[in-house]
LUMDRENFI-587795 format. One line per field, with one value per residue (C-alpha): residue number from 1; x, y, z. Coordinates in steps of 0.25 Angstrom, whole numbers, m for minus. Each point is the difference from the previous one (the first is absolute). Layout:
BEGIN
pami	NUM|...
X	X|...
Y	Y|...
Z	Z|...
//
This chain:
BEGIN
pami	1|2|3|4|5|6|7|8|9|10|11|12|13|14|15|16|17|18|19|20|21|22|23|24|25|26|27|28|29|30|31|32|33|34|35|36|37|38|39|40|41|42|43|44|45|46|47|48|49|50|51|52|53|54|55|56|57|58|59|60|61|62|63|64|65|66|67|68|69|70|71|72|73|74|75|76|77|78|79|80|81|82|83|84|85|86|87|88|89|90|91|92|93|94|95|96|97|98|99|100|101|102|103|104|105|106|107|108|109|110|111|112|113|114|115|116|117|118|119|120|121|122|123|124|125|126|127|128|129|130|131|132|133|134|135|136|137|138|139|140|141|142|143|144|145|146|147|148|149|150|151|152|153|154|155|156|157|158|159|160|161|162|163|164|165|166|167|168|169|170|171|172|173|174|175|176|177|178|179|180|181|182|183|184|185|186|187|188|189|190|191|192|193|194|195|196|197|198|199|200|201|202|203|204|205
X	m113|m11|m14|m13|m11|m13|5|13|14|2|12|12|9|17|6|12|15|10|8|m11|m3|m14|5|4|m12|m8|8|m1|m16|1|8|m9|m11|5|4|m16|m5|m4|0|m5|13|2|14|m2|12|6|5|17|m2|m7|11|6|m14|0|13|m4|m11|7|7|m9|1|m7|m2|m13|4|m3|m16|1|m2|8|m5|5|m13|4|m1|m13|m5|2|m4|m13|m3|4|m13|m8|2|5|11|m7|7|14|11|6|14|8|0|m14|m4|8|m7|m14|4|2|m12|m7|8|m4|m15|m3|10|m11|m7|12|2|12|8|m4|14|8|m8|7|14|8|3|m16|m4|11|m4|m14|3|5|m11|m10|10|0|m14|m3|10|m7|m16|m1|m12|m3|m15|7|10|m14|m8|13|m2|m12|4|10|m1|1|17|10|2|m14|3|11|m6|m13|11|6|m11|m6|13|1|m15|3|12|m7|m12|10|5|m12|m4|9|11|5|8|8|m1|m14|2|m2|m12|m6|4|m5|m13|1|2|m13|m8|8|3|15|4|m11|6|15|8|8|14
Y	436|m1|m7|2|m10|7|12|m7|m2|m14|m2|7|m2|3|1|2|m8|m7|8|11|m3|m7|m11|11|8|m12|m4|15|0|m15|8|12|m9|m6|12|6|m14|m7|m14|m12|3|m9|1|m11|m1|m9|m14|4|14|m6|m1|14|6|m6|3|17|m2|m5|12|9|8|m4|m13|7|m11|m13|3|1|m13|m6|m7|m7|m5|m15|5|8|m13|m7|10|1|m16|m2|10|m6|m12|m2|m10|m15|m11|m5|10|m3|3|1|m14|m3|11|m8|m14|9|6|m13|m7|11|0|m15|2|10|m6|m3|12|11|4|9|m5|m15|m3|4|m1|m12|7|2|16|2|m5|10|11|m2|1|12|7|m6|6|14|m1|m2|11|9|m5|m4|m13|m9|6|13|m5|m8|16|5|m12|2|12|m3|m4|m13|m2|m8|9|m3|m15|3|7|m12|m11|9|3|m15|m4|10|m4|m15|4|8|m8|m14|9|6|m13|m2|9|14|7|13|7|3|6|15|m5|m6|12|8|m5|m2|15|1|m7|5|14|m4|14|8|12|m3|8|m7|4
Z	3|10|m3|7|2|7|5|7|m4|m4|m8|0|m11|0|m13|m4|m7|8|11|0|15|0|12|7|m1|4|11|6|m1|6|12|0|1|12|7|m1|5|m12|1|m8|m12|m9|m10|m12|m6|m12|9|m2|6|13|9|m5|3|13|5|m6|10|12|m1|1|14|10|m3|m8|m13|9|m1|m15|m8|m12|m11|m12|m9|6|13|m3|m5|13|8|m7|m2|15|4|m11|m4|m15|0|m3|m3|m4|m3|m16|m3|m13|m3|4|m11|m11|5|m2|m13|m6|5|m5|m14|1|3|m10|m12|m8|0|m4|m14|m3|11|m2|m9|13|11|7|m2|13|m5|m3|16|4|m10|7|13|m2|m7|11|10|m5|m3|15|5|m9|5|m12|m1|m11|0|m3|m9|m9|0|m8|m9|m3|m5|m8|m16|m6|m1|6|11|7|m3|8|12|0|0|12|7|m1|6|11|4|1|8|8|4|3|10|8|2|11|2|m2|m9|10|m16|4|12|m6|m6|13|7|m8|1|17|1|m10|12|12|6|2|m4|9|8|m5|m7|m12|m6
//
């Protein structure tokens, strides 16, 4: 499926099941590529394929792989914050995000409605952590999450998502105070590569 964007091909999209020869199809253009002098080739690949990708490529013949770059979303991450800047304050971990989650919970006791009766329950902290952690792997804010409620009747699923959102807001914000969460990443990169050419004149798998 190929997509056009002002007369140019900007997106070209490989479809198709397992074992129907899409990474092989990628890896011959990759190599054709090279042969006619293309440079400037990116491969961005899912972070457990990264070394298989780049051992594929240092096969190529001619040593024509070695000027073709791998990325796993990590590692596009790094590159781009390294270039412009995007990484401020201290690193969080797992058990960081459990002593935010709680201050958070703590802060904001008061406040929640439906989740109020089980709020400082160890299972609830967990249960939050992980909705807090899909909601970022999806780019997902509280500011997005409070536009859906505002949409939603009256009924205990949008006491629900309020009780939620509140909390994920609070635990948001005791964090950008002075550190940084590695979930927001995509996000931040996602809005580096608004503001910065990184992609100009490269060719991306």
């Amino acid at each position: 499926k190929q997509i056009y964007f002002g007369g140019f091909l900007m997106l070209y999209i490989i479809l198709g099941r397992a074992g129907f020869g899409k990474t092989s199809f990628v890896r011959r253009k990759l190599l054709e590529n090279a042969k006619n002098g293309i440079s400037n080739q990116i491969l961005i690949v899912p972070e457990q394929f990264s070394f298989e990708s780049e051992k594929a490529l240092l096969n190529f013949p001619d040593r024509l792989g070695h000027g073709i770059e791998v990325l796993s979303f990590t590692r596009l991450c790094t590159r781009v914050f390294k270039l412009y800047g995007g990484i401020a304050g201290l690193q969080i971990d797992d058990a960081s995000r459990s002593v935010f989650m709680a201050a958070a919970i703590s802060q904001l006791y008061d406040s929640l409605s439906l989740y109020k009766k089980i709020a400082k329950r160890p299972e609830f902290l967990k249960s939050m952590l992980d909705s807090v952690c899909e909601f970022k792997n999806c780019a997902i804010t509280p500011q997005q999450i409070n536009r859906t409620i505002a949409l939603l009747p009256d009924s205990s699923l949008k006491d629900r998502m309020k009780d939620i959102s509140l909390i994920y807001s609070g635990y948001d914000s005791l964090i950008k105070e002075d550190y940084c969460d590695p979930l927001d990443n995509l996000s931040r990169l996602c809005k580096k590569l608004d503001e910065h050419p990184f992609f100009e004149d490269k060719t991306v798998f």
